[in-house]
C-alpha positions as CSV (number, residue, x, y, z in Angstrom):
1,X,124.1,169.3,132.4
2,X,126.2,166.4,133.5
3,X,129.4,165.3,131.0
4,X,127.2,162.1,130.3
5,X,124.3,163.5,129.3
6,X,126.1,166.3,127.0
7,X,127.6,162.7,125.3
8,X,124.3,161.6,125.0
9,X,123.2,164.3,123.3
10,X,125.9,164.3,120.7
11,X,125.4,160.9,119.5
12,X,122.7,162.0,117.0
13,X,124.5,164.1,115.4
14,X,127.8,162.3,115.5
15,X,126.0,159.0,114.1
16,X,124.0,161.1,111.0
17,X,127.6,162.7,110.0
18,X,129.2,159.0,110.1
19,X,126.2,157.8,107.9
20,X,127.4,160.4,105.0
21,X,123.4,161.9,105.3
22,X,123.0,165.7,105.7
23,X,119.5,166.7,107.5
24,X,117.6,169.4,105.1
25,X,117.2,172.3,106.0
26,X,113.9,173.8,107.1
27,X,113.9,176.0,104.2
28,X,114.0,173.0,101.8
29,X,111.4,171.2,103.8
30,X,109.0,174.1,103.1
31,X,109.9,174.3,99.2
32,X,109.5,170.4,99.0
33,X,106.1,170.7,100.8
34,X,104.7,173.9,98.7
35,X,106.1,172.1,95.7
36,X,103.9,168.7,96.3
37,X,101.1,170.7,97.7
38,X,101.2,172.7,94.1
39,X,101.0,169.5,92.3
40,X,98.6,167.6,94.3
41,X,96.7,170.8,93.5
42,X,96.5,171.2,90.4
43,X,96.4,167.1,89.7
44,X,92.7,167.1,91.7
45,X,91.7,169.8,88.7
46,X,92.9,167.7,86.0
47,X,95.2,170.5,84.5
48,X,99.1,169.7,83.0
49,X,101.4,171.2,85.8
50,X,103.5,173.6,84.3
51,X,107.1,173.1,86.2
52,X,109.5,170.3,84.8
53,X,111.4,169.6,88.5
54,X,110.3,166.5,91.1
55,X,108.2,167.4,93.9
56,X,109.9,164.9,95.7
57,X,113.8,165.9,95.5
58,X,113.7,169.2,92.8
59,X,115.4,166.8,90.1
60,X,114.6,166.8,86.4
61,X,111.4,164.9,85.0
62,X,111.8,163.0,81.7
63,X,108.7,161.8,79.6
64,X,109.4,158.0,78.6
65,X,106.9,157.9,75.3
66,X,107.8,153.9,75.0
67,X,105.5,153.3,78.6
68,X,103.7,156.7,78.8
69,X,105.0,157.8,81.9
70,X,107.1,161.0,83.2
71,X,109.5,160.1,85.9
72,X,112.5,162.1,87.6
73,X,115.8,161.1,86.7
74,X,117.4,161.9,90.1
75,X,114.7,159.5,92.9
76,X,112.9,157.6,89.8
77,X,109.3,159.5,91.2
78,X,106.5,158.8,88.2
79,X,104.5,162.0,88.7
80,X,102.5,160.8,85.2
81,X,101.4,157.3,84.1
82,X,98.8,156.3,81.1
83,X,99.6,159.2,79.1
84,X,96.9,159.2,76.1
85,X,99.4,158.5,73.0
86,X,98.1,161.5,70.6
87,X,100.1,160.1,67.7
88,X,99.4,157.8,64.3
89,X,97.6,153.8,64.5
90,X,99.6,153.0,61.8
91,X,103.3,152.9,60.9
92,X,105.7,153.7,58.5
93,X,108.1,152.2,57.4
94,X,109.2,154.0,54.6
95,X,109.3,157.9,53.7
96,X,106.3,156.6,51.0
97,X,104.5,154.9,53.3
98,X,104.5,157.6,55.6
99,X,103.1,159.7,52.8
100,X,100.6,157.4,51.8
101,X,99.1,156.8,55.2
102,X,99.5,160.0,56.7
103,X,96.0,162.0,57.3
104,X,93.7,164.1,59.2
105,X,90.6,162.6,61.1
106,X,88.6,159.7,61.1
107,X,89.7,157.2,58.0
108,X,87.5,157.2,55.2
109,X,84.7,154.5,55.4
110,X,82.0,153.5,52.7
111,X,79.1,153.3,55.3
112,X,78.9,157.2,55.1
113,X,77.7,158.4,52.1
114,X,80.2,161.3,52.2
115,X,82.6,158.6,53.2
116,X,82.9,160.5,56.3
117,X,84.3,163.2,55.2
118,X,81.7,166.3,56.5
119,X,81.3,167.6,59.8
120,X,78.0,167.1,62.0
121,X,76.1,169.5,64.0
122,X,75.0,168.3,67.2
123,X,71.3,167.9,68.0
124,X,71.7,168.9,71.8
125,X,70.8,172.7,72.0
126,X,73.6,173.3,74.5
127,X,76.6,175.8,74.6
128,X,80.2,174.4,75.3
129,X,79.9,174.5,78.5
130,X,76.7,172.0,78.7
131,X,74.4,175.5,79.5
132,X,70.5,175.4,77.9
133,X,70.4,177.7,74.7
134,X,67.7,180.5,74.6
135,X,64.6,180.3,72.8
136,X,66.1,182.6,69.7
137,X,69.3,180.7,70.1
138,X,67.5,177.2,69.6
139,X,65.3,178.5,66.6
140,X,68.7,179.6,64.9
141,X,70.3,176.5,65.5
142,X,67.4,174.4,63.9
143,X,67.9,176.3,60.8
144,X,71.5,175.3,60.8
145,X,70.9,172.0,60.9
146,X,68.6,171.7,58.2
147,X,70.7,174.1,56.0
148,X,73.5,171.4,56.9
149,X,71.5,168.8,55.8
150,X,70.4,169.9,52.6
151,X,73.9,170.8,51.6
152,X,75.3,167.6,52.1
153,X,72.9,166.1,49.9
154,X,73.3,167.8,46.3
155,X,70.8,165.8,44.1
156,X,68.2,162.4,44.1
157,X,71.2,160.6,43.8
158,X,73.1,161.7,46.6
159,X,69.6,161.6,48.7
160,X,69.2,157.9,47.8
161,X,72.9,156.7,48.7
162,X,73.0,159.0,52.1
163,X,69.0,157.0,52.7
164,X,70.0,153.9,51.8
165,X,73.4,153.6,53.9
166,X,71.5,154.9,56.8
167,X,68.8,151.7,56.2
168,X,71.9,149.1,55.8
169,X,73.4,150.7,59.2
170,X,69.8,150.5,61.4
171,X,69.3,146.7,59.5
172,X,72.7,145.8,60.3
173,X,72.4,147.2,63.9
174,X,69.3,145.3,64.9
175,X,70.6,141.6,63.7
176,X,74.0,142.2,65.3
177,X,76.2,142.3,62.1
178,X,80.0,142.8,62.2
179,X,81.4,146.0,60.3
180,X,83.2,143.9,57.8
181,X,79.4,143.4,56.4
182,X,78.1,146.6,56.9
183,X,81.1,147.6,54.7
184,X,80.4,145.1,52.0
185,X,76.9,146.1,51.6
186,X,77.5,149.3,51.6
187,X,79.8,148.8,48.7
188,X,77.5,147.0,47.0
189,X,74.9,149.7,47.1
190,X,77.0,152.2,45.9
191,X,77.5,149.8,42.9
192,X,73.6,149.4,42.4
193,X,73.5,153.5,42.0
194,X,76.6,154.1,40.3
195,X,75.1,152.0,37.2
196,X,71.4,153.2,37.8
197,X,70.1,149.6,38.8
198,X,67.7,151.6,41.6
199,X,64.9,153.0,38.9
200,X,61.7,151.4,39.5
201,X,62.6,149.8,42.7
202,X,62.4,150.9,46.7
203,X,65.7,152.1,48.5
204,X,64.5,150.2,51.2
205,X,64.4,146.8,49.2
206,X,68.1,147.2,47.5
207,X,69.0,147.9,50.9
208,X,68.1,144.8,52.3
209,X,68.7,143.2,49.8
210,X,72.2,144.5,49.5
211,X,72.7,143.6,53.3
212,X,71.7,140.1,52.3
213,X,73.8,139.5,49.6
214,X,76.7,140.4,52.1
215,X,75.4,138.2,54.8
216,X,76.0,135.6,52.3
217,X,79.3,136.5,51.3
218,X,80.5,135.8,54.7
219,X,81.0,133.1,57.3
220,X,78.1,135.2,59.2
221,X,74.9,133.9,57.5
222,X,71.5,135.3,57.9
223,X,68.3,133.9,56.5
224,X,66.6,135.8,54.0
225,X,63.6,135.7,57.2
226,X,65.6,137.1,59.2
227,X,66.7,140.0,57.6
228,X,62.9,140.9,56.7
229,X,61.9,140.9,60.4
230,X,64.2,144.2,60.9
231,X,63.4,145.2,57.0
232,X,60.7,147.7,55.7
233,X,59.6,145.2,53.6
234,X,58.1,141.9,52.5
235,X,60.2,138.7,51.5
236,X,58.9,138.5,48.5
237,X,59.9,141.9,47.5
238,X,63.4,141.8,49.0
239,X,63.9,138.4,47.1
240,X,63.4,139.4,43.6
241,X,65.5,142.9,44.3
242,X,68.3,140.3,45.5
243,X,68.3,138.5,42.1
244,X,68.1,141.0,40.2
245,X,71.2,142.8,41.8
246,X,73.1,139.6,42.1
247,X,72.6,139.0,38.1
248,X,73.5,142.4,37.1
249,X,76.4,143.3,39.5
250,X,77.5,139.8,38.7
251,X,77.9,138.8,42.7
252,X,80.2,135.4,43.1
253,X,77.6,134.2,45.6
254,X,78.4,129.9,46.2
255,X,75.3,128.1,47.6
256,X,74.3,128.2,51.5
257,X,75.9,126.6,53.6
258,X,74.0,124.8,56.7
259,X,77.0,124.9,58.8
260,X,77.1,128.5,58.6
261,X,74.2,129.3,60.8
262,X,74.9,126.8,63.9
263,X,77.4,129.1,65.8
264,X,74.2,131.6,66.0
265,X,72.2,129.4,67.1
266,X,74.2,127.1,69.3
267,X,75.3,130.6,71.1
268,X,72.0,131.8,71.2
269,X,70.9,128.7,73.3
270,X,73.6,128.5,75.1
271,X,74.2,125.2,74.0
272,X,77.4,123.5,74.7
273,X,80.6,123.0,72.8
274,X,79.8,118.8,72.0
275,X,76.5,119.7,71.0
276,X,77.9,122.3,68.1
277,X,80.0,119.8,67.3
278,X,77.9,117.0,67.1
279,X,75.8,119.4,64.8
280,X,78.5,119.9,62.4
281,X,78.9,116.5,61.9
282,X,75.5,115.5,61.0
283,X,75.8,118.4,58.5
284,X,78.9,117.2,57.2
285,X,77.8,113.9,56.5
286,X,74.6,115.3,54.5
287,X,76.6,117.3,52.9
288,X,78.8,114.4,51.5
289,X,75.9,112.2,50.8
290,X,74.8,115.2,48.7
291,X,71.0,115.5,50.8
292,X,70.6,119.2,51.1
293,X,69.6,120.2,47.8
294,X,66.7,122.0,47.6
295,X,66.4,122.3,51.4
296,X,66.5,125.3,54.0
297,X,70.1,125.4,55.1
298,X,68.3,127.0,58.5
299,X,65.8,124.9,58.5
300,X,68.9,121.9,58.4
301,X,71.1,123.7,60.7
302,X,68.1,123.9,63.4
303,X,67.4,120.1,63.0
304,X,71.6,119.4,63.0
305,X,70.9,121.6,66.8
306,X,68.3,119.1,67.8
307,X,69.4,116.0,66.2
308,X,73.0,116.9,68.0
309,X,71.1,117.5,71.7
310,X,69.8,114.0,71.4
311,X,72.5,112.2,70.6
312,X,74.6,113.9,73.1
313,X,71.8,113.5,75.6
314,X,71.0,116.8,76.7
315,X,67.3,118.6,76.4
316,X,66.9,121.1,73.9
317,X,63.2,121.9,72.8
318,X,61.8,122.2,69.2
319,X,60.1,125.4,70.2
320,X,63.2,126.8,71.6
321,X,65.2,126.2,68.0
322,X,61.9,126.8,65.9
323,X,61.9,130.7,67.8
324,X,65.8,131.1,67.6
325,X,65.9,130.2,63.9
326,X,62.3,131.2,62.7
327,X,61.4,128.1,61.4
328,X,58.2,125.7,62.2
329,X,58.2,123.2,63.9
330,X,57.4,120.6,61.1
331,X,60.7,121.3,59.4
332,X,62.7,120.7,62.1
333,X,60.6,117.0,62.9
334,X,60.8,116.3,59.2
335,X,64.7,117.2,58.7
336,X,66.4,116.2,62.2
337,X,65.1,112.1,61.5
338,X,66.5,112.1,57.8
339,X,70.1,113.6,59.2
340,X,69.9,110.7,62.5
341,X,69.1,108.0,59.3
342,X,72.4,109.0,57.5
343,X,74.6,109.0,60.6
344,X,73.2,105.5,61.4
345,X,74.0,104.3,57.5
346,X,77.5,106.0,57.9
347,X,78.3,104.5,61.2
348,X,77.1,100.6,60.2
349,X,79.2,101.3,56.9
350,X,82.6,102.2,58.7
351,X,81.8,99.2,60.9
């Protein structure tokens, strides 16, 4: 080897030792690599790895509960991100607070009528591991359940709030209904047993009629035809259960309100935004001029819809409206005029 190329082969080494960086070792390669290779492992099979150091550089990981991660302190590495926090919803600020809120489970809602409370068993006859049971496990597990069931029910009375609930929650299911209202209704059933107001009368008509009374209640209206196309029973029987409750239970009901029921159906047909509030005008106008007594607020709501596409020039059948807001026809020919006759009077007046 000539003096030049010796130089040559110097300068490496000479320019990493100017730089202040030390090569690793083989050795430390190899426990990097088995290190990462460990992790990678055990990552793929969804398991915690049980070893606090970096698989990048052996320094210290830290968990950070504020962002849910676990980085190394030494190269900044996150090894774990989106960390499921396994802690309270709510919190304290106070060591009475804390006391007050603090609990185990699922909070405690009045649409179970154990208020959720009880444990279920589940109606797939499978082990823990997702394996078919046998034919004498299956049997066994079918008289569990219905043991289960009859012990959560103690009594008619219990029997009627845990079949009622479950009517309000299917109801309440079919027509979309927030669970703010499921809440209220249920409420409002467990009223109607607690002071016996079910005797001589169907669980399936307090029901609905429960769910109606909470419909009304709130800025999500539902016609009284509505709710008996997902109810067990007929209008008129659903109707007189509603008044009676309402009398007895002393519900602050106000009157309906028309204006209610055109975000349904303006959403339903897709309508647009000017059309909605086109609608609500005519409504409003009516209102003032005191001509809805006496009238169907869906019925005026559905002609507001059409009265509204007209004047904002955009095509919206009868039949479509009539459908969305079970109505005929004939109402909404006979209502929609009347509301166009007051906006024209209110108009020439301002003029």
């Amino acid at each position: 080897m000539t003096p030049d190329e010796s130089e040559r082969s110097d300068q490496p080494a000479q320019s990493d030792q100017s730089n202040g960086c030390e090569q690793p070792t083989a050795s430390e390669r190899d426990r990097v690599r088995d290190r990462d290779r460990e992790y990678r492992a055990e990552s793929e099979t969804g398991r915690e790895p049980d070893y606090d150091t970096c698989p990048e550089c052996g320094g210290r990981l830290e968990h950070d509960p504020e962002h849910g991660e676990r980085a190394c302190t030494e190269c900044g590495l996150v090894v774990d991100e989106d960390e499921i926090d396994l802690g309270a919803e709510w919190t304290a600020h106070s060591a009475e607070e804390q006391q007050e809120r603090s609990r185990v489970g699922s909070p405690v809602t009045p649409t179970m009528h154990d208020k959720g409370l009880s444990t279920e068993i589940d109606w797939r006859d499978q082990d823990a591991r997702g394996n078919p049971l046998s034919t004498r496990q299956r049997r066994k597990m079918q008289r569990l359940r219905t043991w289960h069931s009859r012990s959560q029910t103690d009594g008619t009375q219990e029997r009627n709030l845990r079949h009622g609930l479950g009517e309000i929650d299917r109801m309440a299911s079919a027509l979309g209904l927030p669970a703010s209202i499921r809440e209220t209704a249920s409420v409002i059933y467990r009223r109607v047993i607690d002071e016996n107001l079910l005797i001589g009368r169907s669980v399936e008509s307090v029901s609905a009629a429960a769910l109606y009374a909470a419909t009304r209640q709130s800025t999500s209206a539902r016609s009284l035809d509505g709710i008996v196309t997902v109810a067990r029973m007929d209008k008129q029987s659903i109707g007189r259960t509603y008044r009676y409750i309402s009398r007895e239970l002393g519900l602050e009901i106000e009157p309906p309100d028309p204006t209610d029921h055109l975000p349904r159906l303006c959403s339903v047909l897709d309508l647009s935004t000017e059309i909605e509030q086109q609608s609500r005008e005519l409504l409003e106008i009516a209102i003032a001029a005191e001509a809805i007594s006496g009238k169907n607020p869906v019925g005026l709501a559905a002609a507001a819809v059409y009265a509204g596409s007209l004047l904002c020039k955009e095509k919206v059948t009868q039949s479509s409206i009539s459908e969305v807001a079970s109505v005929s026809k004939v109402t909404i020919r006979n209502r929609y005029q009347e509301l166009l006759d007051l906006h024209e009077q209110t108009q020439l007046r301002e003029r």
